[in-house]
N, C-alpha and C positions, 0 to 999 in steps of 0.2 A: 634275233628271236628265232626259237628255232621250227622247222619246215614241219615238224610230227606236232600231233595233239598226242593224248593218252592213249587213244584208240590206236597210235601207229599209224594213221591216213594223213597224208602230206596234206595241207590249205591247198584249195583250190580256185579260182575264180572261172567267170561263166566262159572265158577266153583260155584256159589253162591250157600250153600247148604240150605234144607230149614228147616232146624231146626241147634240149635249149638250143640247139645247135641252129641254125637258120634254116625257119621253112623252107620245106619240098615247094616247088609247084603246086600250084592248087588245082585238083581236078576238082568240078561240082560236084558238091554232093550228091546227087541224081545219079550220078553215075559212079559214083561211090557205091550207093543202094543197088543199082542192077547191077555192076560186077559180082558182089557179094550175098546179094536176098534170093536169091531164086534157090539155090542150095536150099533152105531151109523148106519151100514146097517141094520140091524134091524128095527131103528129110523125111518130112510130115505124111506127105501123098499116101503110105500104104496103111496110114491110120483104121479108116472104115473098110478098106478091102484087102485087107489079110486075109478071110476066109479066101477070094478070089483064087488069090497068088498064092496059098497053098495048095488047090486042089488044082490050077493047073497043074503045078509042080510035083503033085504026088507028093504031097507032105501033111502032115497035122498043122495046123494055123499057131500051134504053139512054136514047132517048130520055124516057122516061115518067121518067126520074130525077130530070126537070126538076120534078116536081110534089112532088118533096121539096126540091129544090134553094129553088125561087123560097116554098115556107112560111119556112124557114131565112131565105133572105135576106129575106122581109117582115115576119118579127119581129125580126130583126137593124135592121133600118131604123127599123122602128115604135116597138122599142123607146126610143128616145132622144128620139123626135118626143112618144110617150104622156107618156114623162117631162118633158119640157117641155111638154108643156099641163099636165099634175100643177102643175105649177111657177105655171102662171100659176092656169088650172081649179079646183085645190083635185081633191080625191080623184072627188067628182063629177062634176065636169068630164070626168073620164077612164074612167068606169066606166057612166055610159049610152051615147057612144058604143060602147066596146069590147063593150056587149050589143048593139048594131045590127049591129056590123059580125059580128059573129058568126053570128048568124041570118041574115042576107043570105047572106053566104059561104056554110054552110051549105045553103040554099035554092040557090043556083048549083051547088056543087058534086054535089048531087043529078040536078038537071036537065041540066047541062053535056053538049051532043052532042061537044063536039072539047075536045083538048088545050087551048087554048088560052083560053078561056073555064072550064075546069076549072081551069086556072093562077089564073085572078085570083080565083075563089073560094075556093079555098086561101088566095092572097096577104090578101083580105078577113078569114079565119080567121084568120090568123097575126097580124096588124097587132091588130084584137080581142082575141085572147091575150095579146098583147104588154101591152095596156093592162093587162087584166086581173093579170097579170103582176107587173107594174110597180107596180102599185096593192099586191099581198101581199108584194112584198120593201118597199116603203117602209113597211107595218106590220108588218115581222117585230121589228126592232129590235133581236134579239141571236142570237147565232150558233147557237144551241142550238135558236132558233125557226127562222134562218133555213136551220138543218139539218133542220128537219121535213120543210118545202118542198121543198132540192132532194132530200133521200130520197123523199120523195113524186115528184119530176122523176124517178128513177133506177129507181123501184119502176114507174109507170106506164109507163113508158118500158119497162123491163123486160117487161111485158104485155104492151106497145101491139104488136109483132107476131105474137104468138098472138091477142092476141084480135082485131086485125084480119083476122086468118086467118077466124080459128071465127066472126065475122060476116058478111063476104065468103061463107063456105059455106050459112050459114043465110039470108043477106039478099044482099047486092051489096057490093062493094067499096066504091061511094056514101057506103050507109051505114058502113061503117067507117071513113070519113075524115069522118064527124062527130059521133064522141064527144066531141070539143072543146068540144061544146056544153053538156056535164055542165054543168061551170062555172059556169054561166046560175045554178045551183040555189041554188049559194054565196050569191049578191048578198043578196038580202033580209037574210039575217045579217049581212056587213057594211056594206049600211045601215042598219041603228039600230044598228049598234055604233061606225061610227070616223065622224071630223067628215070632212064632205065639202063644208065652206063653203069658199071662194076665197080666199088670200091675198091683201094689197093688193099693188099693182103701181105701179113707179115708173118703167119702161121698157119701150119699144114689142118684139112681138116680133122677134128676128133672122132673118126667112125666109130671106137670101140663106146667112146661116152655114148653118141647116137645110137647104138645096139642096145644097147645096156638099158635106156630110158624106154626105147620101144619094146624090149621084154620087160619094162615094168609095168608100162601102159595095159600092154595085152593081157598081162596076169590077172590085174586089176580089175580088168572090164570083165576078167571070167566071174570075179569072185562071188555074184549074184547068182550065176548057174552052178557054179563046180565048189563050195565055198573052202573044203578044208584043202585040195591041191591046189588051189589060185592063191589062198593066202600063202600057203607055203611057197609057191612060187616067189610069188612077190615077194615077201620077205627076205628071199635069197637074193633075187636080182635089186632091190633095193639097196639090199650091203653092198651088193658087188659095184653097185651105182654110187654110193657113198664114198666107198672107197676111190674108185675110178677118181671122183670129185677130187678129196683130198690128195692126189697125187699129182693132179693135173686140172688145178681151182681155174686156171683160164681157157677152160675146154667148152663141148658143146654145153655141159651144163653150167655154168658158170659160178664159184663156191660164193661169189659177192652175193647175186640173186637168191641165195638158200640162208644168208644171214640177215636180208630185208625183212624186219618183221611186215614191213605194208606190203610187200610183194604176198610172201607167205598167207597173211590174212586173208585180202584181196582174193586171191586162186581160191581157197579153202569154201569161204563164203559162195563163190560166183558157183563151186564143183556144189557147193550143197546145197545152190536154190536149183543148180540145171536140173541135178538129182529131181528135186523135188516134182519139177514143172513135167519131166517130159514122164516121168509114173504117171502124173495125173494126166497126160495131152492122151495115154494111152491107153487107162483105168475109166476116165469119166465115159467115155460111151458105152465102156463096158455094163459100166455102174445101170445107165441109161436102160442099155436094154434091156438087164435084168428085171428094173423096178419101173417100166413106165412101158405101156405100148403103142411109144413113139416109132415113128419110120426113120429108117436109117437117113431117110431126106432132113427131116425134121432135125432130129439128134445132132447131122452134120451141119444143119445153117445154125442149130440155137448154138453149140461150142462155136462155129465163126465167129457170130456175134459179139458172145464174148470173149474171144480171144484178140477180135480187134477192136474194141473196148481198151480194153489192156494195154495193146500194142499203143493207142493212144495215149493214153494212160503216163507209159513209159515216155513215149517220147515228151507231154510235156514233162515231166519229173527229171529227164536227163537236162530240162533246157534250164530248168530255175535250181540246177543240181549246186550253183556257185553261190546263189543270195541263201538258197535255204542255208546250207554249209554240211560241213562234214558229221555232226553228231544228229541234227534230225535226218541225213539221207539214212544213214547206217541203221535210228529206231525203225525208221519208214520200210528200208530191206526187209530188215529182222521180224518188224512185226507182223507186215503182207506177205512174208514168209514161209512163218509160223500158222497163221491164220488157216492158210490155203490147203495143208494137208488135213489141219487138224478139224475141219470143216466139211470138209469129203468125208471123214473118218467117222463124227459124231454125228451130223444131221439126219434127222428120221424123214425132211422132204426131199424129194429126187430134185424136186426145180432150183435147190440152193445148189446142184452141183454144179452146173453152169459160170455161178458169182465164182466157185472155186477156181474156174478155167480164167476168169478173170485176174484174180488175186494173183494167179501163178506167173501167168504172164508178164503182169506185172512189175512182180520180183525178180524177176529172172532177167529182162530184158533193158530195164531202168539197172537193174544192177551190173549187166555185161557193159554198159554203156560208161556208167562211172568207175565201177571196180577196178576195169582198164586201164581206165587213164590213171587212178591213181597207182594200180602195181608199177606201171607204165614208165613212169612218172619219178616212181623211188628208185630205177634202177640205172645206173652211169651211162651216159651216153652213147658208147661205145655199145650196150649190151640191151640195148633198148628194141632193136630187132625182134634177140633173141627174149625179151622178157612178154611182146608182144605173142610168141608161139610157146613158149609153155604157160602162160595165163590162159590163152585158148586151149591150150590140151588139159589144164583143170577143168574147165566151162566142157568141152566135148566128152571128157570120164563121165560128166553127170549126164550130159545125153545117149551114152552108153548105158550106163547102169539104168536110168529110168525104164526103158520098153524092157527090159531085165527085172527090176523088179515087179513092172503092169503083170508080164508075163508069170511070174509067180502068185501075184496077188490074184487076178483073172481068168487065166489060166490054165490054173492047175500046172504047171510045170515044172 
């Protein structure tokens, strides 16, 4: 019988692993979530104090947006780049850089006098994360673990603008854009827990492929601000990406993983609910102040609430992801989806905007959890690393473009 329904999503069950080869080590879940979750308050932290951090910075708050935008896009990038060193590195390989790069970053973005140098410490953060990242979804191994995680992405994340609030008040906004650092505390646990020896290697790396996807990445994430030179861009470094592909099918991109329709799917879905969730993580309090004269206190505990609502939400929906099966999880995406913008969009009450931070989360975070496993899952063992970092650099596009499009919507920009 064979492994696709109609939808293209491989059968799953509540134990589905995501490679056949014989489990990794098992590090706890627990410590799968903090190597991984704190990134995401990190992410989230500059939500309510953008004003802050631009007018230290001497900038417009439109502006300063860029300092979510360019995290988003440098672990959208990183991510795939952390997963092929994985590939070649072995788990170690990828997990003392991403602690360098974190503390560097970290240590800049404290210090940083201008935007611009506070960008690349963020970007340093992110790229770090990314690894980090990358490292706990390629030992989650089943849907149930890999729902721990992004509940853990959707619960922190759910935090990360209160509590970047309530630390900016007690300390600086600095400090609130590097809790990311928690993570650091993780490591010792999963090293003596999972093997971080190097696979052998029997081909040279593909930089020019890796160049190639990272100018398509970046084009991509302009395309909300700059929209006719980014398409144009992209569109050229896509060919030139394409092509690369067919000349060299067993490179960084790999031409197997671009012919998986459930890969494909998979990515496409996960880019179009992240789209969705992080416009709204960064529109609804905008929404808020406009139409209600709530306190930024207020505005920030009701979206926690609902966002870890949600994050609940998500994780049981990841754990009963194998009895429900493959076509109610995909209605359940699709329609807590759909629901979430188009409910921001038509409501004349301010207090359904909240349910909306609910629905968002939702969808986005029950979907990274199964989406996963199944792109995961359709692609050959050998390339399962690399299918695990470009599935997350579709998911990271949509947390690029979202404060991108808020920005637009909000904004004015």
């Amino acid at each position: 019988m064979s492994l696709l329904d109609r939808t293209g999503f491989p059968r799953t069950t509540p134990g589905t692993a995501l490679a056949a080869a014989p489990a990794p080590r098992r590090v706890p879940a627990l410590w799968l979530a903090l190597l991984a979750t704190p990134l995401a308050a990190a992410a989230n932290g500059p939500v309510l104090i953008l004003p802050d951090m631009a007018s230290s910075l001497g900038v417009p708050t439109a502006t300063a947006t860029w300092l979510v935008t360019v995290f988003a896009w440098a672990m959208g990038v990183g991510t795939p780049l952390m997963a092929g060193l994985m590939r070649r590195r072995g788990l170690g390989g990828v997990l003392r850089p991403s602690a360098a790069l974190i503390a560097v970053g970290t240590v800049v973005v404290a210090v940083a006098p201008s935007l611009p140098l506070a960008m690349a410490g963020r970007a340093a953060q992110a790229v770090g994360g990314a690894g980090l990242v990358t490292a706990a979804m390629s030992l989650a191994g089943t849907v149930r673990r890999m729902g721990v995680i992004t509940a853990g992405f959707g619960t922190l994340g759910a935090v990360g603008p209160l509590l970047g609030s309530a630390i900016a008040d007690v300390a600086s906004w600095r400090v609130s854009l590097s809790v990311g650092a928690v993570a650091l505390l993780a490591l010792p646990a999963v090293v003596r827990r999972a093997d971080l020896s190097a696979p052998p290697q029997d081909t040279p790396f593909d930089g020019r492929g890796a160049t190639l996807l990272v100018l398509t990445a970046t084009a991509l994430v302009l395309v909300p601000r700059y929209p006719l030179p980014a398409v144009g861009a992209s569109l050229v470094t896509a060919a030139l990406l394409a092509l690369h592909v067919r000349a060299r099918p067993t490179g960084f991109v790999p031409a197997a993983l671009l012919r998986t329709r459930t890969f494909l799917l998979s990515t496409a879905l996960a880019c179009t609910l992240a789209t969705s969730y992080f416009t709204l993580l960064f529109t609804v309090p905008q929404l808020l102040r406009d139409r209600t004269d709530w306190s930024a206190s207020t505005i920030g505990t009701g979206q926690m609430t609902a966002l870890l609502l949600g994050s609940a939400l998500s994780m049981l929906l990841a754990a009963t992801a194998g009895r429900l099966g493959r076509p109610r999880i995909l209605t359940i995406l699709l329609t807590v989806g759909a629901l979430a913008p188009l409910t921001a969009l038509l409501t004349p009450w301010p207090a359904l905007l909240l349910p909306v931070a609910t629905l968002a989360v939702l969808a986005t975070s029950a979907g990274q959890a199964t989406l996963s496993v199944y792109a995961t899952q359709s692609a050959p063992p050998a390339q399962r690393a690399t299918a695990i970092g470009l599935f997350t650099l579709g998911y990271q596009l949509g947390g690029a473009f979202g404060p991108a499009v808020a920005a637009l919507i909000t904004l004015g920009a």
